[in-house]
C-alpha positions as CSV (number, residue, x, y, z in Angstrom):
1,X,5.5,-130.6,-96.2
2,X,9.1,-132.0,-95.1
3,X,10.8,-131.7,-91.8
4,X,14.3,-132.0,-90.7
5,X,15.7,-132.8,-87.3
6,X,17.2,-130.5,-85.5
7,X,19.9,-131.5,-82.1
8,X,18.0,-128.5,-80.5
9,X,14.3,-128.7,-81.4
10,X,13.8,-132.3,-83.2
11,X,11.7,-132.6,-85.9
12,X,11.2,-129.2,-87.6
13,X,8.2,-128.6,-89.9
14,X,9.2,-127.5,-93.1
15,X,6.2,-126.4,-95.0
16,X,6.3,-126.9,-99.6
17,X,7.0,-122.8,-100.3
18,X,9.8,-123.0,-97.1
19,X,11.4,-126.0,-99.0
20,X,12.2,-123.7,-102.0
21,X,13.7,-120.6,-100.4
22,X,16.1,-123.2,-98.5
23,X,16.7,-125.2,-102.0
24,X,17.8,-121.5,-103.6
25,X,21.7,-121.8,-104.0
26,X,21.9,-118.4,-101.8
27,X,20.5,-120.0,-98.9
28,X,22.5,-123.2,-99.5
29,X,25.2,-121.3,-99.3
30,X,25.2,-121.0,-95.7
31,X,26.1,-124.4,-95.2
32,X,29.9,-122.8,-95.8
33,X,29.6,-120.2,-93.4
34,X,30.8,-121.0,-90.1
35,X,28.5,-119.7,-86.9
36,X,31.7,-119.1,-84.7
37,X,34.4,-119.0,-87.4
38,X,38.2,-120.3,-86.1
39,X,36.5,-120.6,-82.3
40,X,36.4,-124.3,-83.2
41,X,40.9,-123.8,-82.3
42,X,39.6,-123.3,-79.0
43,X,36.4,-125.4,-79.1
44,X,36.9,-128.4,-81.5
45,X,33.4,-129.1,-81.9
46,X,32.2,-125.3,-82.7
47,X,31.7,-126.4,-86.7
48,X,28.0,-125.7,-86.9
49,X,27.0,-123.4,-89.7
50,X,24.7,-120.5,-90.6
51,X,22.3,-122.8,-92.3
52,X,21.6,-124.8,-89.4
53,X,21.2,-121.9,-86.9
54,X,18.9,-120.2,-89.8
55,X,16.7,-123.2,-89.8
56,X,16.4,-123.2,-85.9
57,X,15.4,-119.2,-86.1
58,X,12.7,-120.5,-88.2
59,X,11.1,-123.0,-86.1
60,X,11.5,-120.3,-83.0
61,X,9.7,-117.9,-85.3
62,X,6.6,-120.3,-85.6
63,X,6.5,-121.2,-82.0
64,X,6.0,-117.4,-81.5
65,X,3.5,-117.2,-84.2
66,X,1.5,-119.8,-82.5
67,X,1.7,-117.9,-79.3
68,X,0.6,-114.9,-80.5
69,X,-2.1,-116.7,-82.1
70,X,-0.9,-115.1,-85.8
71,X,-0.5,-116.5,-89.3
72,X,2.5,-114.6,-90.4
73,X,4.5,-115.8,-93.2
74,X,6.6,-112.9,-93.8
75,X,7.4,-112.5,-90.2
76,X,9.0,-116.9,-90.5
77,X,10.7,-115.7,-93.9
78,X,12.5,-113.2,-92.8
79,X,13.5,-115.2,-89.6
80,X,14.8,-118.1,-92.1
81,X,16.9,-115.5,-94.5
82,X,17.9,-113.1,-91.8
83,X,21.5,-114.3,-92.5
84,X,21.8,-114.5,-96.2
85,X,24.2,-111.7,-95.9
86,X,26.7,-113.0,-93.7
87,X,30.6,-113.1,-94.8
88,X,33.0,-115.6,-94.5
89,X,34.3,-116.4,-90.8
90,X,30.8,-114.3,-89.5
91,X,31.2,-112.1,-86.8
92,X,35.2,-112.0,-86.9
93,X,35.5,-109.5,-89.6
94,X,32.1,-108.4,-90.5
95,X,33.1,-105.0,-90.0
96,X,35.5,-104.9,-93.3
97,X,32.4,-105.6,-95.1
98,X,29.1,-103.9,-95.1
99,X,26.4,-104.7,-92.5
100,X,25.1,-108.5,-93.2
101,X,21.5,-107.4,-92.4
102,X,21.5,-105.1,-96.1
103,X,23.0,-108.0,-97.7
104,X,20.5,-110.3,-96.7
105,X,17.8,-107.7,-97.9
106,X,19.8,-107.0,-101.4
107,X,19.9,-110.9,-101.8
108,X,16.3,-111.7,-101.0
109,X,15.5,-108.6,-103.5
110,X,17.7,-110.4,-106.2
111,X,16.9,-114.0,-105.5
112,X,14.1,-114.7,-103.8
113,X,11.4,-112.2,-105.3
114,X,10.1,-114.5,-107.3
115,X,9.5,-117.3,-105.0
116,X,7.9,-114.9,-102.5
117,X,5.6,-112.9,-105.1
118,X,4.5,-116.7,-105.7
119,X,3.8,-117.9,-102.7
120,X,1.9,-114.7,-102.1
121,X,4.4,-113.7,-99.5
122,X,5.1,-109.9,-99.5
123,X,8.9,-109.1,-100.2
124,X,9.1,-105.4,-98.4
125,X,7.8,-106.3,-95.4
126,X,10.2,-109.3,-95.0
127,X,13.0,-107.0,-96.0
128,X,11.5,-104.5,-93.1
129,X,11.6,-107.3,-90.6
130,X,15.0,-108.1,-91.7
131,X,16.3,-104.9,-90.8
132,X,14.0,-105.2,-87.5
133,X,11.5,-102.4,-88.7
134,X,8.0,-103.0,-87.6
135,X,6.6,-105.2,-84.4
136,X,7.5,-108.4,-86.0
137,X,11.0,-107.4,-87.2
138,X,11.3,-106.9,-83.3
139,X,11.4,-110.2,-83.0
140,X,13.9,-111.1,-85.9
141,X,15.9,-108.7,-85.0
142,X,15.8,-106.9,-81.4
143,X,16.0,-107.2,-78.1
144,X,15.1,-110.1,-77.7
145,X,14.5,-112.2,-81.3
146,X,14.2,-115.5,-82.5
147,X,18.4,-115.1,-83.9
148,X,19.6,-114.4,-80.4
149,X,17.1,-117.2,-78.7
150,X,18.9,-119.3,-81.1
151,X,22.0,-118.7,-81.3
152,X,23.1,-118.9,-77.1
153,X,21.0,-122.2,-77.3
154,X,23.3,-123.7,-80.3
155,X,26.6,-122.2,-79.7
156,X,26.4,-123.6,-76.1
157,X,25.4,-126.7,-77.8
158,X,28.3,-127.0,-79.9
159,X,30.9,-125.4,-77.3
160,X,30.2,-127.8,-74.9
161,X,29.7,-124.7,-72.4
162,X,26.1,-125.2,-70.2
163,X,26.1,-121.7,-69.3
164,X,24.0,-120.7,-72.9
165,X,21.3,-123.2,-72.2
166,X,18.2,-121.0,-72.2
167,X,14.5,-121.4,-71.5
168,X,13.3,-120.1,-75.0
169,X,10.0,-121.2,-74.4
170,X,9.5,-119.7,-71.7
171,X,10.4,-116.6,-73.1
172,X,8.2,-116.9,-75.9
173,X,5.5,-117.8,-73.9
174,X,6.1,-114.4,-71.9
175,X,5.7,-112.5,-75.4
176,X,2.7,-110.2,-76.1
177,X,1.3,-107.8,-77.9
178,X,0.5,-104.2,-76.7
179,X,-0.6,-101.8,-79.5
180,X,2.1,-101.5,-81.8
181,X,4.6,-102.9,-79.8
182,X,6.1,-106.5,-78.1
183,X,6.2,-106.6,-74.7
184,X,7.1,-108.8,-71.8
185,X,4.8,-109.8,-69.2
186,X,5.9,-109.4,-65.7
187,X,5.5,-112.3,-64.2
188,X,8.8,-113.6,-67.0
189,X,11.1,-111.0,-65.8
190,X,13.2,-113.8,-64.2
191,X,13.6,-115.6,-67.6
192,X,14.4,-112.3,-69.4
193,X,17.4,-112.0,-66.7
194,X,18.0,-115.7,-67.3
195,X,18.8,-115.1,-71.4
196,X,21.0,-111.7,-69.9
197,X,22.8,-114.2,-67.5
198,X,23.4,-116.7,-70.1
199,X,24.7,-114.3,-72.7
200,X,27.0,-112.4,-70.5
201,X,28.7,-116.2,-70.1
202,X,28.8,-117.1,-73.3
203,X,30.4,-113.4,-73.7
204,X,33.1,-114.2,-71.1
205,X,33.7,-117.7,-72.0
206,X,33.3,-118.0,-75.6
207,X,32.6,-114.5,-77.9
208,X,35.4,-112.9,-75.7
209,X,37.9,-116.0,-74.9
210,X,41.2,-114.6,-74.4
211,X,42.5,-117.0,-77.6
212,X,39.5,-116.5,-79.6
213,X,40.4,-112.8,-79.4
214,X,44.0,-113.4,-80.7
215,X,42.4,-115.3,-83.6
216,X,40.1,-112.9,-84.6
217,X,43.0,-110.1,-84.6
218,X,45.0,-112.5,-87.0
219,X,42.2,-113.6,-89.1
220,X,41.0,-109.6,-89.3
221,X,44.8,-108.9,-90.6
222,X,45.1,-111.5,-93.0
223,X,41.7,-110.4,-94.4
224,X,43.4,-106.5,-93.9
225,X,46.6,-107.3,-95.9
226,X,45.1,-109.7,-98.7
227,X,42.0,-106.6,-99.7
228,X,44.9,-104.0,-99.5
229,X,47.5,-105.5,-101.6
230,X,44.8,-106.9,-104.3
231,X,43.2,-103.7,-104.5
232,X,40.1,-105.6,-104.4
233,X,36.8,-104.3,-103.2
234,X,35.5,-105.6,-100.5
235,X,31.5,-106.5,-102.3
236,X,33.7,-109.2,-104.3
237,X,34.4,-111.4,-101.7
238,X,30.8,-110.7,-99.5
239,X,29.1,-114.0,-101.1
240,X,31.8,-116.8,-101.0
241,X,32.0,-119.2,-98.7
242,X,34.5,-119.7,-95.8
243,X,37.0,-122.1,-97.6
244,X,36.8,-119.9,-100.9
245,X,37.9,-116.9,-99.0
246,X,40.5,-119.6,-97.5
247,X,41.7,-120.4,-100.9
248,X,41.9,-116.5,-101.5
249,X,44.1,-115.8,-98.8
250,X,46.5,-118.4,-99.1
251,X,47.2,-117.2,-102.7
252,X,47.9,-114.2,-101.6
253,X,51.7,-113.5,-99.8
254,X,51.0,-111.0,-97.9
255,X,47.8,-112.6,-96.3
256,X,49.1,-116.0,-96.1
257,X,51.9,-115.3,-94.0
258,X,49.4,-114.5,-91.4
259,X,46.6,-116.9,-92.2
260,X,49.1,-120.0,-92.2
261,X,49.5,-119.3,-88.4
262,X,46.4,-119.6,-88.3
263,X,45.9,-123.1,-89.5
264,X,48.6,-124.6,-88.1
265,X,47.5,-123.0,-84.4
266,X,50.6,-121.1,-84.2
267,X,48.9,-118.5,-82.8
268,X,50.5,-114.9,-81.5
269,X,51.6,-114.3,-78.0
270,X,49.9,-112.8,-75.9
271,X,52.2,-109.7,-75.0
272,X,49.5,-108.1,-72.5
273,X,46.4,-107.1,-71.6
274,X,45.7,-103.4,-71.2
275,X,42.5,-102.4,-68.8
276,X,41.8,-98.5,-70.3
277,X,38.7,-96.8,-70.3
278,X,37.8,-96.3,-74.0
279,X,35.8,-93.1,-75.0
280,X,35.0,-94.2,-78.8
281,X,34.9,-97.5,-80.9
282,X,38.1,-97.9,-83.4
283,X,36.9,-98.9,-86.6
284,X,39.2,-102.3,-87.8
285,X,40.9,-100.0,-90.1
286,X,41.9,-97.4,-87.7
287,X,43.0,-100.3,-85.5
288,X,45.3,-101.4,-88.7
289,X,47.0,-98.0,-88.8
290,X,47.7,-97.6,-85.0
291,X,49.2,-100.9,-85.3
292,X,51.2,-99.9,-88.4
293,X,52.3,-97.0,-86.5
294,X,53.4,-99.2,-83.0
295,X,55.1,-101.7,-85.3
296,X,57.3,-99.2,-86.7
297,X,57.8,-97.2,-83.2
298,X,58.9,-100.6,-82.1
299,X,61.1,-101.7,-85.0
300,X,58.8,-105.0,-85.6
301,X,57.9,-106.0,-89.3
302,X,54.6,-104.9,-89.9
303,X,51.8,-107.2,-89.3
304,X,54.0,-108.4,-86.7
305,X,51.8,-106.8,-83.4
306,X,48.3,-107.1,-83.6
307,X,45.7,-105.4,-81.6
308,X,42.3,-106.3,-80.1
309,X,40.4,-103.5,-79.2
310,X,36.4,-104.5,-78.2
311,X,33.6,-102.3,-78.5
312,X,31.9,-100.2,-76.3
313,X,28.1,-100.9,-74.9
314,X,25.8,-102.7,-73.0
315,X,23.5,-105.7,-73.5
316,X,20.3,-104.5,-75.9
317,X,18.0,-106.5,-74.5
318,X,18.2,-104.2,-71.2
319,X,15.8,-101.9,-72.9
320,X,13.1,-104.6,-73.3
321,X,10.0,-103.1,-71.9
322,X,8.2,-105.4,-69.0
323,X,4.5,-104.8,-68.8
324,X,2.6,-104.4,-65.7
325,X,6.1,-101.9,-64.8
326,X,6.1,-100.3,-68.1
327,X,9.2,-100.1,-67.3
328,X,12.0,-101.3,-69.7
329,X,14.4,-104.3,-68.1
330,X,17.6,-102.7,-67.3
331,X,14.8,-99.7,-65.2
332,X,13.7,-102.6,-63.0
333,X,16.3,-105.4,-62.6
334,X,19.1,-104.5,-60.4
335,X,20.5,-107.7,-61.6
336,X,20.5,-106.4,-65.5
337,X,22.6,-103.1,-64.5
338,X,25.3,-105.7,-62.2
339,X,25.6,-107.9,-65.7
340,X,26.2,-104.4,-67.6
341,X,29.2,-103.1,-65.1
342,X,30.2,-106.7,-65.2
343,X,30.7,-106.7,-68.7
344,X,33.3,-103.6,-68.8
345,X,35.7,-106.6,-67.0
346,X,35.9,-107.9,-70.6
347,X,36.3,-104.3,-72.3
348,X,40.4,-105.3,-71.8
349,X,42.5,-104.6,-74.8
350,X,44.2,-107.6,-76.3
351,X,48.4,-107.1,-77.4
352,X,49.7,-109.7,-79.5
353,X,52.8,-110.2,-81.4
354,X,55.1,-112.8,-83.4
355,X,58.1,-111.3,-82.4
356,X,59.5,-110.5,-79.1
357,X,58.6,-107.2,-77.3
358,X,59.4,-105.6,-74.3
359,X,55.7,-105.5,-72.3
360,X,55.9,-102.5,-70.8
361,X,57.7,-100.5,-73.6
362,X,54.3,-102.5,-75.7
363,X,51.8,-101.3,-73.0
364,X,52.9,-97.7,-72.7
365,X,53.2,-97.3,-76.6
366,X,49.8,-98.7,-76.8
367,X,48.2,-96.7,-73.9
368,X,49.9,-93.4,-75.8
369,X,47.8,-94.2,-79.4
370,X,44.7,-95.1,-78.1
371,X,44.4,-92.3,-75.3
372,X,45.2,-90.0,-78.9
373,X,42.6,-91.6,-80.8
């Protein structure tokens, strides 16, 4: 047995056949993924990684064991490889690529079958929890799971912003079982709205930070120009790391025009923000045509006026179901329904551009493609 020590958590255990799935080169390989990508322009200390926020879902996943009174190694390995899958720069342009959750199950089928079948640990199930099938898989990926419990906790860590600080024992401690399901008890209602609260801030603050958004709308373009003009597919660049897609995307001219901008912080103005009730999600290349077609309406170079369009939807851990109510969260919490309206404040839609544009000419264009769409 080994341990590491984590800012979060301290000491975490590390039993022998856990040692060897983190040794595998796939899971080092998450050292090179960034947890926030280029939110570290806005929040210089936002450089923590995949690995270390894999390795913290892991020891959440044992304290939840040990709650539930449960040996369960499949249910800590597929808490510790949940994010095999993920692509350079994460969340900021995960959608170019296929879902990180079937990577992650494709790569422990590949590369960690072995190691499991050894260790006696059952690969199918820990590629249903992955994908949040069963009761277990709930928890590694859910409502509320030991990725999210995580995640607020480290990224507020790293930000520097207090508001993601979470009581996840508490919420463990609230876990049980009921049949084939995970419930909460009542009487930990209050920190189930606590984790809503904190998310919702971290959503407003961080995820959703008016410059983070212009990033991710430049990085998403780079990555945009540099896959159409190599007529590469997308599965090639799934597995690198963050600064191997760098390297591809500053060979590239089309990409690096963009991506330079990106390093040097000379970011995109912000041309306006545009408050319109959306009645679908844009896909990032549908969001690459309507920009196409603005650019040229407007007589900008293309890639010139970028676009951030956010998704539609409410927090998922509103349908939680609260035992002794049977009832799920969002049914019983008057607060959880306030943080869902709150959250369509954010649902604004970002208009950026290197060149200069009239804003109102840029906002009624805008308005005119999207209402169309």
């Amino acid at each position: 047995m080994k341990s590491v020590k984590d800012p979060l958590y301290g000491f975490v255990r590390i039993d022998k056949e856990f040692v060897k799935m983190i040794d595998h080169a796939a899971f080092q390989r998450l050292r090179g993924i960034k947890q926030l990508g280029f939110t570290n322009l806005v929040y210089p200390s936002a450089n923590h990684t995949r690995f270390e926020h894999s390795i913290g879902s892991f020891h959440l996943a044992r304290k939840f064991c040990q709650h539930l009174e449960e040996e369960n190694p499949e249910f800590l390995t597929s808490a510790l490889l949940h994010d095999l899958g993920h692509v350079p720069f994460s969340h900021a342009v995960e959608e170019l690529f296929r879902r990180h959750e079937e990577i992650s199950v494709e790569i422990v089928k590949k590369n960690f079958y072995e190691i499991l079948e050894e260790e006696g640990i059952d690969t199918r199930k820990v590629c249903k929890m992955i994908r949040g099938k069963t009761k277990f898989g709930k928890l590694v990926s859910g409502e509320i799971d030991v990725d999210r419990l995580d995640y607020l906790r480290r990224d507020s860590y790293y930000t520097g912003v207090a508001y993601g600080v979470i009581d996840s024992d508490a919420i463990i401690r609230g876990v049980e079982k009921m049949g084939g399901h995970i419930w909460i008890k009542g009487d930990y209602l209050p920190a189930c709205e606590s984790l809503l609260i904190g998310r919702y801030l971290m959503y407003a603050t961080v995820y959703m930070h008016h410059t983070v958004r212009c990033v991710n709308s430049m990085l998403r373009r780079s990555c945009q120009e540099f896959l159409r003009d190599e007529r590469k597919e997308m599965e090639e660049f799934e597995r690198l790391r963050d600064f191997e897609m760098v390297n591809a995307l500053l060979k590239n001219e089309k990409s690096r025009k963009i991506f330079e901008r990106i390093l040097k912080r000379k970011l995109y103005g912000e041309v306006c923000r545009i408050f319109l009730p959306l009645r679908k999600n844009f896909s990032p290349w549908e969001i690459y045509e309507i920009e196409n077609n603005i650019s040229s309406e407007l007589g900008l170079r293309k890639g010139s006026f970028l676009l951030h369009i956010p998704k539609i939807g409410k927090f998922s851990e509103s349908k939680v179901r609260i035992s002794g109510f049977n009832k799920s969260l969002e049914e019983i919490s008057p607060l959880v329904n306030s943080l869902n309206s709150a959250l369509n404040n954010h649902l604004w839609i970002g208009v950026y551009s290197s060149a200069r544009v009239n804003r109102k000419r840029a906002e009624r264009t805008v308005k005119m493609y999207l209402e169309q769409g």
